[in-house]
N, CA, C and O of each residue as an XYZ file, in Angstrom:
304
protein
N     -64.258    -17.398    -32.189
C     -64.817    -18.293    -31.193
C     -63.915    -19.522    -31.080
O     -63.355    -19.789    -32.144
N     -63.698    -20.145    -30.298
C     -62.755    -21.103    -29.723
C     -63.530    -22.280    -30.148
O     -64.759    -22.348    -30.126
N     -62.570    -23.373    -30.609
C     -63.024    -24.572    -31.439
C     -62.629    -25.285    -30.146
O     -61.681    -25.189    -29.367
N     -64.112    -26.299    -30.252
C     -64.376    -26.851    -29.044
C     -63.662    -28.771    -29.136
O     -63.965    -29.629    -29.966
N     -62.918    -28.856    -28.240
C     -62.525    -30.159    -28.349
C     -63.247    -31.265    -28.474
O     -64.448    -31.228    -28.204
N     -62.622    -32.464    -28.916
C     -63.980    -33.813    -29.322
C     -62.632    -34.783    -29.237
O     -61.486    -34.731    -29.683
N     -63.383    -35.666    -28.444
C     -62.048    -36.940    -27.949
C     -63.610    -38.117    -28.544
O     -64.675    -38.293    -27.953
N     -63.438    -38.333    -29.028
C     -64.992    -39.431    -29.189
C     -64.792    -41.020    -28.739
O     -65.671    -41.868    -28.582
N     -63.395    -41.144    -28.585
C     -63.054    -42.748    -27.692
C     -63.407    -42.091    -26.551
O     -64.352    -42.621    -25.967
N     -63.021    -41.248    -26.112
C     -63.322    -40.773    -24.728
C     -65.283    -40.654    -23.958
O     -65.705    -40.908    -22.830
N     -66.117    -40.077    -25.438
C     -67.098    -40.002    -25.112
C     -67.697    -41.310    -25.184
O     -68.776    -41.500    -24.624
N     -67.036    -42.356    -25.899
C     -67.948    -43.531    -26.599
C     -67.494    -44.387    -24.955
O     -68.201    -45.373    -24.742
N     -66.800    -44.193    -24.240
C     -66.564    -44.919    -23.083
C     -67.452    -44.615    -21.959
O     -67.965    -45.390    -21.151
N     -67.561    -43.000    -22.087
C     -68.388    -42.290    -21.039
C     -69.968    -42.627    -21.110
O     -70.691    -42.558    -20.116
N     -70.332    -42.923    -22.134
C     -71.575    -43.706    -22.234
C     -71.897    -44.799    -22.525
O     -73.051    -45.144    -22.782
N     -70.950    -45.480    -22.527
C     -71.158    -47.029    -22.226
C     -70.945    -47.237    -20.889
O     -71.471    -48.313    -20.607
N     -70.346    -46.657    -19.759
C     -70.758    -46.759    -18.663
C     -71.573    -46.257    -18.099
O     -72.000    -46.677    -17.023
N     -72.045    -45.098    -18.766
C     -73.548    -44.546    -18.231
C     -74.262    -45.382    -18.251
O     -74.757    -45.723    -17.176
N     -74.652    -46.121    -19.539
C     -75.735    -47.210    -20.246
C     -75.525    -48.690    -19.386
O     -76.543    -49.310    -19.076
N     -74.292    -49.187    -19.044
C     -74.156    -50.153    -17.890
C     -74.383    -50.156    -16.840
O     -74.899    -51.118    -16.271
N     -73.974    -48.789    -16.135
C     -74.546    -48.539    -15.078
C     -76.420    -48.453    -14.533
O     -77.096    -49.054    -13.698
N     -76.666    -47.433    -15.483
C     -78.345    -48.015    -15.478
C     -78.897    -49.111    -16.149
O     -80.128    -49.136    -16.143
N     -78.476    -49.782    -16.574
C     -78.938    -51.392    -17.052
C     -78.615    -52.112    -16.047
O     -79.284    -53.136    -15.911
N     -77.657    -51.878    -15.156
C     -77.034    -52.628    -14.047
C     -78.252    -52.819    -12.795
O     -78.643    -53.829    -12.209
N     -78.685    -51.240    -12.671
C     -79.473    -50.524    -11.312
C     -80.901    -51.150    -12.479
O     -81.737    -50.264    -12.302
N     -81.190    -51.612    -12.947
C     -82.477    -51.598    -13.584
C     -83.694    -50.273    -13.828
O     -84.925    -50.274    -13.802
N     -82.978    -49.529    -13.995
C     -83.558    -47.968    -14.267
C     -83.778    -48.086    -15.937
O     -82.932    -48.334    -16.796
N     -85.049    -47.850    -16.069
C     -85.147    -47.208    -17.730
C     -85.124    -46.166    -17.990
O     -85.290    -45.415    -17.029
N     -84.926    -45.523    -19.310
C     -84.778    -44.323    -19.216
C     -85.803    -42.952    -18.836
O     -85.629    -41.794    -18.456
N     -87.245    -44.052    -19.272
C     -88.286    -43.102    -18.918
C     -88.304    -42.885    -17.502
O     -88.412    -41.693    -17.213
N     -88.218    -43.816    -16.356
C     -87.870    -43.639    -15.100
C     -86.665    -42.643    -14.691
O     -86.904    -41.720    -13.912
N     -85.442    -42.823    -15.188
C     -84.243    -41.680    -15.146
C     -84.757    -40.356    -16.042
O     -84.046    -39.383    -16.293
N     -85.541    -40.457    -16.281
C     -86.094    -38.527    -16.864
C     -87.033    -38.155    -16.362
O     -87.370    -36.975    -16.270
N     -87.671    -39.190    -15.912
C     -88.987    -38.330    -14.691
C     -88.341    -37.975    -13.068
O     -88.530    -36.955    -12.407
N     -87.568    -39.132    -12.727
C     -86.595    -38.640    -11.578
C     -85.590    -37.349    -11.347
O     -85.367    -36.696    -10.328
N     -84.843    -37.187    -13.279
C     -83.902    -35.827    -12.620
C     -84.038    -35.273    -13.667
O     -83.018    -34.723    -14.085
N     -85.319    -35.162    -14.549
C     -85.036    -34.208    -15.396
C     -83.907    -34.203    -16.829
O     -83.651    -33.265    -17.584
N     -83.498    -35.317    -16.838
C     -82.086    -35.261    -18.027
C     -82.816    -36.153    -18.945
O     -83.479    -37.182    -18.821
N     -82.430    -35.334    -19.973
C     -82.537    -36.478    -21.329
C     -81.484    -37.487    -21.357
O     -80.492    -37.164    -22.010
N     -81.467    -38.693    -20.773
C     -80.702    -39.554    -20.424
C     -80.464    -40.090    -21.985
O     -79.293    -40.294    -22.305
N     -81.628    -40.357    -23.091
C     -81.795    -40.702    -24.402
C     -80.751    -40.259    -25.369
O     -80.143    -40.890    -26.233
N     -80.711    -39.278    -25.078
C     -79.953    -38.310    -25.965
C     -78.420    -38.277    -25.972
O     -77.602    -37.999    -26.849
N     -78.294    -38.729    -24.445
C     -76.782    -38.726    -24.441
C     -76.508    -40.051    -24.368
O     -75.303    -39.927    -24.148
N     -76.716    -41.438    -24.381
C     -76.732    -42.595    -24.334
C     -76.273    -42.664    -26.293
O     -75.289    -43.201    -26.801
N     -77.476    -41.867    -27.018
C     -77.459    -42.094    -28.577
C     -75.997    -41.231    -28.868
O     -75.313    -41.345    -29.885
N     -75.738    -40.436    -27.823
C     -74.972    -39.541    -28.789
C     -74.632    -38.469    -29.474
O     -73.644    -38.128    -30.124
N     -76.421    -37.656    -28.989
C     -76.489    -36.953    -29.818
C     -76.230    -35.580    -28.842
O     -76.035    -34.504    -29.408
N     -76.236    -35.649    -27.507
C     -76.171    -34.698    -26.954
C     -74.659    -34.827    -25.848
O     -74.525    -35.861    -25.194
N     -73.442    -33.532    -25.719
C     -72.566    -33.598    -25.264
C     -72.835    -33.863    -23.505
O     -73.999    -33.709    -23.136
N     -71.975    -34.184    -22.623
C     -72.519    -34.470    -21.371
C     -71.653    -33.420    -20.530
O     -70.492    -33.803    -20.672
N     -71.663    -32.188    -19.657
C     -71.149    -31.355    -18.932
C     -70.532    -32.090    -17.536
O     -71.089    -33.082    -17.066
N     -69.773    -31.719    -17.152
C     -69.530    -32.232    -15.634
C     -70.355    -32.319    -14.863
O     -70.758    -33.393    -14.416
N     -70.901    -30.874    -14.455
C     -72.244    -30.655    -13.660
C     -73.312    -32.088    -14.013
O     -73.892    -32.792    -13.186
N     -73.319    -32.224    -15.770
C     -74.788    -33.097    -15.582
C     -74.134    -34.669    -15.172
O     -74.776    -35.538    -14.582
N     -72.767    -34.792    -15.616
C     -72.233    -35.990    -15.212
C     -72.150    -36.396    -13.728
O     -72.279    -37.550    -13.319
N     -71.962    -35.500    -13.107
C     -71.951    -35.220    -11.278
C     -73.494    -35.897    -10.785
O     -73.773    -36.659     -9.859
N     -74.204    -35.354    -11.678
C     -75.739    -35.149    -11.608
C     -75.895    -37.083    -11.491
O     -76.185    -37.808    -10.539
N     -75.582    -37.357    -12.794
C     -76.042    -38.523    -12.731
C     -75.612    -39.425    -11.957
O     -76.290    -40.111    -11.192
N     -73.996    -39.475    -12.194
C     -73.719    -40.068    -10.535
C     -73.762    -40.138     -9.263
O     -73.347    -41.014     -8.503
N     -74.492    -38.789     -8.990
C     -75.141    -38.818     -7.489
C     -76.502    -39.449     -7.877
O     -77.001    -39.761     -6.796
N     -77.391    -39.809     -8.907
C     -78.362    -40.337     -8.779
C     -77.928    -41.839     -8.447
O     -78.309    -42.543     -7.511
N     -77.100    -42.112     -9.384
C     -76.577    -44.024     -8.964
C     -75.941    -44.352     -7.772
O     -75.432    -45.426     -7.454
N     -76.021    -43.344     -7.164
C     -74.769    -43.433     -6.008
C     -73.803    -43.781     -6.620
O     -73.897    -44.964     -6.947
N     -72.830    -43.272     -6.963
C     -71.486    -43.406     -7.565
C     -70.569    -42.197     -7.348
O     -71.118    -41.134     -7.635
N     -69.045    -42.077     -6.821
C     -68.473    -40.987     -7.199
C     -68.331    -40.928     -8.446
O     -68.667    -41.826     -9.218
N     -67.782    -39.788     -8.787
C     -67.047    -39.544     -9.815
C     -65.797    -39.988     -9.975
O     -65.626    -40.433    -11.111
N     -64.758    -40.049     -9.214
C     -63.527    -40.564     -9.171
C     -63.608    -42.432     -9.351
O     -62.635    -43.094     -9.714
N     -64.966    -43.024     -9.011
C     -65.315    -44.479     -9.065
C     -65.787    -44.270    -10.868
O     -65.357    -44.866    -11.855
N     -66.487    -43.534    -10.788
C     -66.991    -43.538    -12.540
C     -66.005    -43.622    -13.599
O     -65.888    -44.236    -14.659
N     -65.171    -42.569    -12.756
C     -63.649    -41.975    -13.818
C     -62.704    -43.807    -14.194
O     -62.194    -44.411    -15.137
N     -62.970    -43.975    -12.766
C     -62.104    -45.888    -12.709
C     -62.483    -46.645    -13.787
O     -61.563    -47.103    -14.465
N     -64.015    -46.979    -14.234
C     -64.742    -47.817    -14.560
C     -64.432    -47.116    -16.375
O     -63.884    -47.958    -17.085
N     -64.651    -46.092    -16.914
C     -64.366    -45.644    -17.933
C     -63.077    -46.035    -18.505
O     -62.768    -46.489    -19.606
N     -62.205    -45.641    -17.132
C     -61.130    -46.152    -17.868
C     -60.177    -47.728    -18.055
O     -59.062    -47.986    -18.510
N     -61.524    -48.728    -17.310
C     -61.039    -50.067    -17.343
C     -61.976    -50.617    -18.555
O     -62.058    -51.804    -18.873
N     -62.770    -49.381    -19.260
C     -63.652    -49.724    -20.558
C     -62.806    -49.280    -22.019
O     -63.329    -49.469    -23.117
């Protein structure tokens, strides 16, 4: 089975702009899991990896591209 890559500066950026971004929009998390269904909790702590698809996901909830998200990650 293929050993799965782990960049963790990479993830520790990707959710600190998740977590800014909805602290920004004033969304809590119980509000962002009754709206789309994601354990927003889980991946904020860490404990759960984030897919493109669900990353897509969330940035169409904030109105955000992805290519704007990708910006902001990497000025973090």
């Amino acid at each position: 089975m293929p050993k799965h890559l782990q960049n963790t500066v990479l993830s520790k950026r990707i959710v600190f702009c998740i977590k800014e971004i909805r602290k920004t929009k004033n969304i809590t998390l119980e509000v962002f899991y009754f709206d789309t269904g994601i354990h927003l909790a889980r991946i904020e702590q860490g404990k759960q990896n984030i897919t493109i698809a669900t990353l897509s996901h969330i940035c169409d909830y904030f109105e955000i591209s992805l290519s704007t998200f990708f910006l902001l990650v990497e000025e973090k």
